[in-house]
N, C-alpha and C positions, 0 to 999 in steps of 0.2 A: 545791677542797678546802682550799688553804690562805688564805683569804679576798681577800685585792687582789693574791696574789705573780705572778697577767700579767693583762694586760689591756691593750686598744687605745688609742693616742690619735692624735687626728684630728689635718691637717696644721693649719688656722686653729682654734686655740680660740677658743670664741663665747663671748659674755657673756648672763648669764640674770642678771632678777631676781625673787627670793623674797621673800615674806614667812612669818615663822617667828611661832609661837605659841609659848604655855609649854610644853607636851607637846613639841614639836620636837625637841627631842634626845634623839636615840634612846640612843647611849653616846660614848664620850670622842670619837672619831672620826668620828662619821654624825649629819646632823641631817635632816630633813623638813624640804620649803619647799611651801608654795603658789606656784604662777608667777604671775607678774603677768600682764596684756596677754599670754594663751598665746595668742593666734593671729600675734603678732608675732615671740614664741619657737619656733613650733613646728617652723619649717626647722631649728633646734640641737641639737634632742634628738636626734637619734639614735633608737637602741632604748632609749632610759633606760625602766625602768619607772615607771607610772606611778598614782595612783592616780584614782578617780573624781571626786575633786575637782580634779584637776589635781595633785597635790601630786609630786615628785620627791623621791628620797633622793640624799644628794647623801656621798659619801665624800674624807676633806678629804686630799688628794695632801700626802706629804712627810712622813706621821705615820705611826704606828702605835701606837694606846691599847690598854692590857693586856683581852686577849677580856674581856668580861660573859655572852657566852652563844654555847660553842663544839658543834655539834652530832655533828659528825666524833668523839666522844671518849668514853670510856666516866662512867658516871653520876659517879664520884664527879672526877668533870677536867672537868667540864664550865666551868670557868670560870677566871680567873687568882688572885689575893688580890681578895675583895671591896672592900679600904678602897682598892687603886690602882684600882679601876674607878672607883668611886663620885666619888674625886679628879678622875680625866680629865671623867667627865662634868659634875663642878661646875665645873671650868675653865671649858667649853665654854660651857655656858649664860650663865655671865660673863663671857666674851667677846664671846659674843652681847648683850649686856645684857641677860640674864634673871639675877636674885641668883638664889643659890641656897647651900645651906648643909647639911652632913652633921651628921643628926639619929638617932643610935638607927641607924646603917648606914644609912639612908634619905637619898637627894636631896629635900630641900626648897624648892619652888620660891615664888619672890613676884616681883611688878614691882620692875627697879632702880627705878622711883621710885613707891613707894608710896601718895605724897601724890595721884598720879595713879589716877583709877578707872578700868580697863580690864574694855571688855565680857570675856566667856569669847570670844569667836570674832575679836575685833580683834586684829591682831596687836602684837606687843613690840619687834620691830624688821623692819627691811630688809636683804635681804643682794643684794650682787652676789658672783656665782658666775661667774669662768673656767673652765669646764669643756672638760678634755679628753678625750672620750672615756667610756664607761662598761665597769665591771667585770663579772662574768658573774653578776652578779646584778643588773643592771639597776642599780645606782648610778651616778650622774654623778661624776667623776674630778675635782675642783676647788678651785681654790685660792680662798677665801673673803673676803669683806672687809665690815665690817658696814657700812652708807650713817649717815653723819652723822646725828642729830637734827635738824639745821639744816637738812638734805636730806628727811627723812621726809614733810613736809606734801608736797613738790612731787611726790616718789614716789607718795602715796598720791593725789593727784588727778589725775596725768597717764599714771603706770604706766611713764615710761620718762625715760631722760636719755640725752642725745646720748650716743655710741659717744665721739667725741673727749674728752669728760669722763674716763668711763671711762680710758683708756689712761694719761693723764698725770694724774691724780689718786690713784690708787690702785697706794702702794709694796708690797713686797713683805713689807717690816720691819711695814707696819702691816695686813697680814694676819691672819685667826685661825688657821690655819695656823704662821706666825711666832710668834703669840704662843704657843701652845699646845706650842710646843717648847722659848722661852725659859724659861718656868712650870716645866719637866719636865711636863709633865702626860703626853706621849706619847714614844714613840720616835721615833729618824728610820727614815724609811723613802725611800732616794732610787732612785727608778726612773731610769736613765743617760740618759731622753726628756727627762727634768726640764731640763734643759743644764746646765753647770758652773755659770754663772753664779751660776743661783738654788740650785743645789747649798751650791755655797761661801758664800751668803749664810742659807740655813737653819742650815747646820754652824756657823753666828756664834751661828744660839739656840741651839743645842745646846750650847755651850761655855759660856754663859752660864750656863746649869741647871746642868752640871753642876763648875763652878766654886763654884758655890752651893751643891750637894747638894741640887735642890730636885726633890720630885714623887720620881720612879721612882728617880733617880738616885742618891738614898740608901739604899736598900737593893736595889738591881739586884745579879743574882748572877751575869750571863750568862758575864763575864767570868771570874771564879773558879771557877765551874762547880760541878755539881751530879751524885749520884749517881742513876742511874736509879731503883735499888730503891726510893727514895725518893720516886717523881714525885708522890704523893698531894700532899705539900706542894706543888705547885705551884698549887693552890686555893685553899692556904691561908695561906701565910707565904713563902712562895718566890717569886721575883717573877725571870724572864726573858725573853728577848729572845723577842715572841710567834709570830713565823716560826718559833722554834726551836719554843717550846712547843704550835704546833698542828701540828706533825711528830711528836712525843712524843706528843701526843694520841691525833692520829690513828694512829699506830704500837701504842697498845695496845690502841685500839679494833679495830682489825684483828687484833692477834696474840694468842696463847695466856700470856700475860703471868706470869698467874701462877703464885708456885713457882720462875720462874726465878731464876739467879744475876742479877748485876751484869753479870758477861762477857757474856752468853748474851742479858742484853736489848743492851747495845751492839754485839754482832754482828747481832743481830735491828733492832735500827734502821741498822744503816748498810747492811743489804741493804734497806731498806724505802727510803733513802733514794737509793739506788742505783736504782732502779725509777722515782723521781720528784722527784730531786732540781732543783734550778735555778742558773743560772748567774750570779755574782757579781763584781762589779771592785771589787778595794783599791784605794784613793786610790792613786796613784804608783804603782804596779804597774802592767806593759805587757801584762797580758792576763789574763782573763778565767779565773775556778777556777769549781769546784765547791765548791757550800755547802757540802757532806759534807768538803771538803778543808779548810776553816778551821775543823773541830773538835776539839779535841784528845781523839781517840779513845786514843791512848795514856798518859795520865794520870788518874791515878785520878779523875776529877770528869771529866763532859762540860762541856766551855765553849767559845765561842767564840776562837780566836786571835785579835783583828784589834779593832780598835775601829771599834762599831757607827756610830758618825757617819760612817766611812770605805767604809763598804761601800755599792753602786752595782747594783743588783738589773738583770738583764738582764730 
C-alpha cells in the first residue's frame, strides 16, 4: 500500500547491467533497463518482474520522489504538486544522460549529445545496478551508477566488465542515487539495511540540497505541517514527506471523509494509522518508535517532529 515502506534485501548484493532508452524513466525514482548478457544475470534477479523484452524496473534505494501517480487515493489526491514530480523526473533522465527539460508541464526528452544520431531503439546510456532485493511490486531495490562513455563501446560489444572493476570503481558520492538527493530532486528515505555508513554518506547529499534550498526543499512543508481539511492541496501546491502523504491518501480513500471536522479527520487517521502503521529510528535515539509517534497530532497542523534525513525506516 504504501509503495517501497518494506521490502526484502538479499544478504550479497549482485551487480546487473542495463541499458536504458529515452522512454526509461518512468518518474523521479524508477527507471526501466534492458539486461545485458540476461543469461549471465539471470541467477540475480530474484522474483524481479520482468518484461518480454527482458527489461527490469529498477527502484533507486535511498530516495523517495514526490508520487506522479498514487492509486490507493481518492480521484482528486491522486498525485503530489505536478511541477515537483516533473523536477525529480528531469533529474533522473539527466543524471542518466538523457537532457531533458520542462516544457508547458511536459518532460522533454532529447540526446545529451545531439550532434549524435541515435536509432529510436539504441540505447542512451549504460547503467550498473547493485541490487538488493526487490519491493512487492516486482522492482529491483538498487543503488545505480551510470558506466562512463569511455566504457560504453566495450559494454556494448562484450555485455559485461569484470566483477573486480565494479567493486573499486564505483563510489557511492558518484551514484545517481547520491546525485539525485544532492540536487533535492527526492527525499531520503534510509531503510536501517542500508548500514550507517552509506546512511551517513547520503545524509552528506541531503544537507547539501538543503543548505541550498534546492528541489523539494524549498518549499517542503512536512516539517511545519499542514491541516487535514485541507489535503486537496496536497496535488497541488502542498508539497510533503510522501510516506506521510500516501497514508493521507490512502486514509481518505478508505474513510467517509467528507463533511468531517479537522479533529474528527485526525482522530480518523491515527486509528488508520494504528492498524498499519510502521516502525522508525531517529538518528541518536536507542530504540525504535512509531511513525504515528513523530506526528504532532496535538498542534494545530500535522507534521512531522524529527528531521526527515534522520529518520531510519524498519
Amino acid at each position: 500500500m504504501f509503495g517501497t515502506d518494506s521490502f526484502d534485501l538479499s544478504e550479497t548484493p549482485p551487480f546487473l547491467l542495463l541499458a536504458v532508452h529515452a522512454n526509461s524513466v518512468i518518474d523521479g525514482d524508477t527507471v526501466r533497463g534492458e539486461i545485458m548478457a540476461p543469461k549471465q544475470w539471470e541467477n540475480t534477479l530474484g522474483h524481479a518482474r520482468r518484461s518480454q523484452h527482458g527489461e527490469v524496473w529498477v527502484r533507486l534505494l535511498g530516495l523517495d520522489a514526490p508520487e506522479t501517480h498514487f492509486p490507493s487515493s481518492p480521484n482528486f489526491l491522486r498525485h503530489q504538486p505536478a511541477s515537483q514530480g516533473l523536477f525529480a523526473t528531469a533529474c533522473l533522465n539527466q543524471a542518466l544522460g538523457i537532457a531533458a527539460s520542462l516544457d508547458d508541464g511536459e518532460v522533454q526528452l532529447f540526446p545529451a549529445h545531439p550532434s549524435r544520431r541515435h536509432h529510436k531503439h539504441q540505447p542512451l546510456a549504460y547503467l550498473l545496478a547493485e541490487h538488493q532485493g526487490v519491493d512487492r511490486f516486482g522492482r529491483l531495490l538498487a543503488f545505480v551508477w551510470k558506466i562512463h562513455p569511455d566504457l560504453q563501446e566495450l559494454v556494448h560489444n562484450f555485455n559485461f566488465l569484470p566483477l573486480s572493476f565494479f567493486t573499486s570503481s564505483f563510489q557511492l558520492e558518484s551514484s545517481v542515487n547520491f546525485f539525485l538527493l544532492a540536487d533535492g530532486a527526492a527525499y531520503p528515505d534510509f531503510h536501517f539495511n542500508l548500514g550507517q555508513n552509506r546512511i551517513a554518506r547520503l545524509r552528506t547529499a541531503v544537507k547539501q540540497a538543503q543548505t541550498r534550498c534546492l528541489g523539494i526543499w524549498d518549499s517542503d512543508q512536512t516539517r511545519r505541517g499542514i491541516f487535514l481539511s485541507q489535503a486537496s492541496r496536497l496535488a497541488h501546491d502542498t508539497l510533503i514527506l510522501p510516506r506521510l502523504y500516501r497514508r493521507i491518501a490512502a486514509f481518505l480513500q478508505e474513510s467517509a471523509s467528507h463533511g468531517q471536522t479537522e479533529s474528527g479527520l485526525r482522530i480518523g487517521l491515527r486509528n488508520f494509522l494504528g492498524e498499519k502503521d510502521q516502525s522508525v529510528q531517529v538518528r541518536l535515539h536507542n530504540s525504535a518508535v512509531l511513525f504515528s509517534e513523530l506526528l504532532t497530532w496535538d498542534a494545530t497542523r500535522l507534521g512531522v517532529d524529527a528531521a526527515l534525513e534522520d529518520l531510519e525506516w524498519h
